[in-house]
C-alpha positions as CSV (number, residue, x, y, z in Angstrom):
1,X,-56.1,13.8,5.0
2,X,-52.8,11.8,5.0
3,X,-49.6,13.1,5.5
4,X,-47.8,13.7,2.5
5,X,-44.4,12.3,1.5
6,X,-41.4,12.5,-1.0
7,X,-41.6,10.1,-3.7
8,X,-38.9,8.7,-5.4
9,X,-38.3,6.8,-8.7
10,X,-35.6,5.8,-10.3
11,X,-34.9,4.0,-13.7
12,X,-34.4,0.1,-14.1
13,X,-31.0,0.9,-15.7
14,X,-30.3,3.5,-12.3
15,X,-29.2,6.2,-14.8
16,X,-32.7,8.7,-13.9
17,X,-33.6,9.6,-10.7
18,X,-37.2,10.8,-9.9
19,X,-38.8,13.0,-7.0
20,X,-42.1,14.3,-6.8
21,X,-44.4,16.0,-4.3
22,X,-47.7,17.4,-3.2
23,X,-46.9,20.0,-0.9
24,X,-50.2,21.6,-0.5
25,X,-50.6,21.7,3.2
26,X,-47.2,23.1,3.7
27,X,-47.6,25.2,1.3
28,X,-50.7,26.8,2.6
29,X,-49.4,26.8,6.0
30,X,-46.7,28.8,4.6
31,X,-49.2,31.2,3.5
32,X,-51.8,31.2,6.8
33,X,-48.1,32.2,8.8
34,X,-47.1,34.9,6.9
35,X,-50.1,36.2,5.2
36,X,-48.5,35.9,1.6
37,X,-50.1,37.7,-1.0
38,X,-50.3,35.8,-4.4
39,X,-46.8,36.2,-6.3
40,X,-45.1,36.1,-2.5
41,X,-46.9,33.3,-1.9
42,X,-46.1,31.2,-5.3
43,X,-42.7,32.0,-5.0
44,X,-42.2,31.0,-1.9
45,X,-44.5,27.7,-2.6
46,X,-42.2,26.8,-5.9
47,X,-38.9,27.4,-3.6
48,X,-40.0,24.9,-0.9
49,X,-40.9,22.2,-3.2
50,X,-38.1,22.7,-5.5
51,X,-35.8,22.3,-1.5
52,X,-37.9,19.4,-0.7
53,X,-37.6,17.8,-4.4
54,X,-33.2,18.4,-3.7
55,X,-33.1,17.4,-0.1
56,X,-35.3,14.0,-0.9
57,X,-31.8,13.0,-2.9
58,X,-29.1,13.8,0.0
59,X,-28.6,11.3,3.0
60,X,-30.0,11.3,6.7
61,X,-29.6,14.4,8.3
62,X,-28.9,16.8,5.5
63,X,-30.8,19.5,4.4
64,X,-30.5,22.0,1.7
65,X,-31.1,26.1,1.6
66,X,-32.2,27.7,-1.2
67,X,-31.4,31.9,-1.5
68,X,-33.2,33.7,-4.7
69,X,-31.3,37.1,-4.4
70,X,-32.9,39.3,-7.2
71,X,-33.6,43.3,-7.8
72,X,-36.9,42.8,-8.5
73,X,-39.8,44.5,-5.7
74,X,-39.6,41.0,-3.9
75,X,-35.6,40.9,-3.5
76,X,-35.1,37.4,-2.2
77,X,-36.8,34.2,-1.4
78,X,-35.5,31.5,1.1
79,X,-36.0,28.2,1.0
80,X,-34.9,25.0,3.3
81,X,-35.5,21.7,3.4
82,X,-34.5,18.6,4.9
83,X,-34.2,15.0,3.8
84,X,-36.4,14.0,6.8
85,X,-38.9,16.5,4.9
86,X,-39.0,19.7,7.0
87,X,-39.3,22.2,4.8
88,X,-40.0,26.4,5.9
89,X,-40.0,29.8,3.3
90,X,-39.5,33.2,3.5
91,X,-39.6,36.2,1.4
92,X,-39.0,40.1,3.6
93,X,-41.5,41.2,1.3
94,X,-44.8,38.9,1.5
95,X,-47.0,41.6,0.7
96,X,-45.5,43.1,-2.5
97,X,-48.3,43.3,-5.2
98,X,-47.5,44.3,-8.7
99,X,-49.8,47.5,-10.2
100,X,-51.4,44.8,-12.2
101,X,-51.9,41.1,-12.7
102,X,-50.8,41.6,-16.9
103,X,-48.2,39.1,-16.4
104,X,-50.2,35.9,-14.6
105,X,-47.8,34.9,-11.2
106,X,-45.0,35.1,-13.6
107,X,-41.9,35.5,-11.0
108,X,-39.3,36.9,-13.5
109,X,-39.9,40.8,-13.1
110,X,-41.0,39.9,-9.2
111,X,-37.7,38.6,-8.5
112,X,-36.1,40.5,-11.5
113,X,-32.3,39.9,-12.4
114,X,-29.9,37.9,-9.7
115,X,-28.7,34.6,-8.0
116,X,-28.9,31.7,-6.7
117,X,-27.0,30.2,-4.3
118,X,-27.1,26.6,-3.0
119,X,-26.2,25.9,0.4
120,X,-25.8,21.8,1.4
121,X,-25.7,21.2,5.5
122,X,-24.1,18.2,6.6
123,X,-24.2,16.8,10.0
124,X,-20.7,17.3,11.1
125,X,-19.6,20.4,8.8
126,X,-19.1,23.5,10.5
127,X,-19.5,25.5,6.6
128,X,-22.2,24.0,4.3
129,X,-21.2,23.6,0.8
130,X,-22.2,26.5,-1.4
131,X,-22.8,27.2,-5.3
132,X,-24.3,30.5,-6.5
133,X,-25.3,30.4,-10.4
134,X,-27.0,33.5,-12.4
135,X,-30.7,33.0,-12.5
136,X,-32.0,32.3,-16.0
137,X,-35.5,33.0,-15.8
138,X,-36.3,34.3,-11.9
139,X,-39.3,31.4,-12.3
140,X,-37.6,29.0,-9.6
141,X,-37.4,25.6,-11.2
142,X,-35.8,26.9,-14.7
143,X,-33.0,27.9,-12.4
144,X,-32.6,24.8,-10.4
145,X,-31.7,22.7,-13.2
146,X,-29.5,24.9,-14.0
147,X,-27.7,25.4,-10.8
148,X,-27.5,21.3,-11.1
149,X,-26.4,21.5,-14.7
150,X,-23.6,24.0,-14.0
151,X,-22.3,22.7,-10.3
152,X,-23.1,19.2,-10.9
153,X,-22.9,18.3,-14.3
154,X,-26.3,16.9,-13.8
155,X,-29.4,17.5,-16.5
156,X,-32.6,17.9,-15.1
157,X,-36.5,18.9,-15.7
158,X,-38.1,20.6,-12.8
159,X,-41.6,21.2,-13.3
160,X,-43.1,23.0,-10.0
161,X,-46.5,23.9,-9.6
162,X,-48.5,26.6,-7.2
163,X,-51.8,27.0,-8.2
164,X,-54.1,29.9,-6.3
165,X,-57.9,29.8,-6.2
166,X,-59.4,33.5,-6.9
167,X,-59.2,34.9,-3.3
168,X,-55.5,34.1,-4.0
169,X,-55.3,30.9,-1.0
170,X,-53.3,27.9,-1.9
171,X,-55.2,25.5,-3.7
172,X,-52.3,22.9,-4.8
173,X,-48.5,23.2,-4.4
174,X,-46.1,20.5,-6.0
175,X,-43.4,19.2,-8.6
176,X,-41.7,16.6,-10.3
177,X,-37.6,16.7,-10.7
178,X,-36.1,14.2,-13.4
179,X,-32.2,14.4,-13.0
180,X,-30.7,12.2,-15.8
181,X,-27.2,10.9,-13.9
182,X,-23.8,12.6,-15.6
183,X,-22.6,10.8,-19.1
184,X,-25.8,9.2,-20.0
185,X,-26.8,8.7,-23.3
186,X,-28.3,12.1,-25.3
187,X,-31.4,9.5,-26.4
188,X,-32.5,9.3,-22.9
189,X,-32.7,13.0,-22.3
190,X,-34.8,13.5,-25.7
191,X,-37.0,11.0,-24.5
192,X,-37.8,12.9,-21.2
193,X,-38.0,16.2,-22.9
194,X,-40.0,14.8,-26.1
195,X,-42.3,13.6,-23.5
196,X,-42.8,16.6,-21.9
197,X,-43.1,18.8,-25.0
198,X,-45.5,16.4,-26.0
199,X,-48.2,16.0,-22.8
200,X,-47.3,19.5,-21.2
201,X,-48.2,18.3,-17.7
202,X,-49.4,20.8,-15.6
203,X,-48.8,19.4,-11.8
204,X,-50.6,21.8,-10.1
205,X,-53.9,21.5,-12.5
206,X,-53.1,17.5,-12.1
207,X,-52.9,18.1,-8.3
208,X,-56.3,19.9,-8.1
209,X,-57.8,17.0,-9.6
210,X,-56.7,14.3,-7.6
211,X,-53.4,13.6,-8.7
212,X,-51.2,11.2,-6.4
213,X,-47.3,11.4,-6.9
214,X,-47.3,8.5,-9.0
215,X,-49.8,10.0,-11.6
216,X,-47.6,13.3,-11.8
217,X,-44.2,11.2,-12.9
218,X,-45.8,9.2,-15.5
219,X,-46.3,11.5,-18.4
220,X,-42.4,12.5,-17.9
221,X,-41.2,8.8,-18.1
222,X,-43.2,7.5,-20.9
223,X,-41.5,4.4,-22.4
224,X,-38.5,4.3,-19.7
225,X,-39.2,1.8,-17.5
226,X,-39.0,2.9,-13.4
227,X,-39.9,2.1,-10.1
228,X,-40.1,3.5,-7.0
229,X,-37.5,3.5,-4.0
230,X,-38.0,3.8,-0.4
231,X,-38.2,7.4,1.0
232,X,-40.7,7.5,4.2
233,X,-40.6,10.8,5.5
234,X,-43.8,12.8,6.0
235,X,-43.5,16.2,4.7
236,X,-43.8,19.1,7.7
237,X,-43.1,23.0,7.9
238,X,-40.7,23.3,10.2
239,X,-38.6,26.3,11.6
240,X,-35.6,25.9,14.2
241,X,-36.5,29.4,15.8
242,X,-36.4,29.7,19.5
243,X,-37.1,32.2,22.2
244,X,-33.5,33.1,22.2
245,X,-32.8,33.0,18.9
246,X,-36.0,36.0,18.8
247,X,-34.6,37.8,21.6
248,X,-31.2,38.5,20.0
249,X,-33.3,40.0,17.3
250,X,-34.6,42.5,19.7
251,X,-30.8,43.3,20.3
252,X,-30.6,44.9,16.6
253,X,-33.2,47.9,18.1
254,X,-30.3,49.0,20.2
255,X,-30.3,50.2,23.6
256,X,-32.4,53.8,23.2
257,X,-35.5,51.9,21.6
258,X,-35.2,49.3,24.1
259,X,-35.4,51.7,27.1
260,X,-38.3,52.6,25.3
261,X,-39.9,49.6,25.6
262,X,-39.2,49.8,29.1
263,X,-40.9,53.3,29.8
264,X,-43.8,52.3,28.4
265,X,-44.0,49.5,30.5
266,X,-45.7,47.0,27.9
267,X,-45.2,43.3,28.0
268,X,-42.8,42.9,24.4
269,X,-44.5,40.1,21.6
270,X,-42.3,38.9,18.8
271,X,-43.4,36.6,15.9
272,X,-40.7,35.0,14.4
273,X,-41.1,36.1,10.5
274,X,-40.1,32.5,8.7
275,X,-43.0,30.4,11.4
276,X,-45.0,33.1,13.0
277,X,-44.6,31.8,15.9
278,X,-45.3,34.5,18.5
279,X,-42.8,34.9,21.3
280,X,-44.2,37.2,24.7
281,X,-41.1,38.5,25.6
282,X,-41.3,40.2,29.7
283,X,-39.7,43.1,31.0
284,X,-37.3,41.6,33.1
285,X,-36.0,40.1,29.7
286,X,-35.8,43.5,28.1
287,X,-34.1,45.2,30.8
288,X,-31.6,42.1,31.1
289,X,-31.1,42.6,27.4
290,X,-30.5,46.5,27.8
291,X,-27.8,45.8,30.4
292,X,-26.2,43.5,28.5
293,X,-26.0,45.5,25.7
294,X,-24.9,48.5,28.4
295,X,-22.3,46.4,29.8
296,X,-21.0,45.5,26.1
297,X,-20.9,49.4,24.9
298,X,-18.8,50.0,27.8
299,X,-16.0,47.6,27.0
């Protein structure tokens, strides 16, 4: 199978702008990582593509984070992506399972009440640029559009999809975002939306049966003519984490537990919880780290 890729669209008349994905693979490599159970993992899923969908629109070397803070049983959900297309997801609490499955994979109680914030990185800021809006339905894309409607004035439709097969694995991940540009006509966004409303298009039942990006866009731009812009980027799960980046972790457990470590003279592994990457980390490191910490309590 091919590596995937953004794709982007945008109107003849340059006032809609179009991404769309299939995210499947890093979706489900999300999910093989952390061992997500199902709402974990389609929360999780819908945050990544709705970051990759945003960063495919920003310029070389930006990326954008994506922080669902809720008080529902799953508190938050993380979400980062690039406009090269890395992309990673996290949620502290990937095996959280409801007392039933009444409600579908519906997010809104899983996340529950809460916000969103918005953080853009650029190359050469120290801060990223942040917006935080009220989520409106805990359901990912609903709230989206409506951080883009309230920070930047811009209307949009963002339709992600995370479809599970019955032992709850990733079958298809992906999603279309139509952004309709500031001061644009209202007949353009009643077209989009009438279109919608009309053909329902469900991208992750399209994407199980064979959908390509092109095929997910059309139903949404019936009747507006568009055409597709360069954006070659293959889509990867990536995660910055590093041996000492997981090693100051270990600093958190304080200098009692880390002596502890030390008695029982075991070598230390650490898996990084956003990539799973394991870390062995050897005693010499953990008694290094103990002194340091020693050295710091003195002061």
């Amino acid at each position: 199978m091919g590596k995937e890729r953004v794709h982007r669209f945008v109107s003849k008349d340059l006032t809609v702008r179009i991404a769309a994905v299939n995210a499947t693979e890093v979706v489900r490599h999300m999910q093989d990582l952390q061992d997500t159970y199902p709402l974990a993992t389609v929360a999780v899923g819908r945050g990544m593509v709705g970051a990759l969908l945003m960063a495919s629109h920003l310029k070389d070397g930006q990326q954008v984070g994506l922080l669902f803070r809720g008080n529902g049983p799953l508190s938050s959900v993380y979400a980062e992506a690039s406009y090269e297309g890395h992309v990673r997801g996290y949620t502290p609490n990937p095996h959280y399972q409801p007392e039933n499955y009444d409600n579908g994979l519906s997010l809104k109680k899983a996340i529950g009440i809460g916000l969103l914030t918005v953080a853009r990185h650029q190359p050469f800021q120290k801060q990223p640029f942040q917006g935080t809006v009220e989520l409106v339905s805990s359901e990912i894309g609903d709230d989206i559009a409506h951080y883009l409607h309230q920070s930047h004035q811009i209307r949009s439709l963002v339709s992600l999809g995370v479809y599970l097969d019955q032992n709850g694995k990733v079958q298809s991940a992906g999603g279309v975002m139509i952004e309709v540009m500031p001061g644009v006509e209202e007949d353009m966004v009643e077209k989009i939306i009438s279109n919608y409303e009309s053909k329902k298009p469900n991208i992750s039942k399209m994407l199980n049966e064979g959908a390509t990006c092109v095929d997910l866009v059309a139903p949404f731009m019936e009747g507006i003519p568009y055409e597709e812009v360069e954006h070659d980027y293959t889509v990867e799960y990536s995660c910055p984490c590093t041996k000492a980046r997981v090693i100051r972790a270990l600093e958190a457990m304080g200098e009692a537990e880390l002596q502890d470590m030390l008695d029982k003279k075991e070598e230390v592994h650490v898996t990084c919880q956003v990539c799973g990457k394991p870390y062995d980390v050897s005693l010499e490191e953990v008694q290094d780290l103990k002194n340091l910490l020693h050295r710091e309590s003195m002061n």
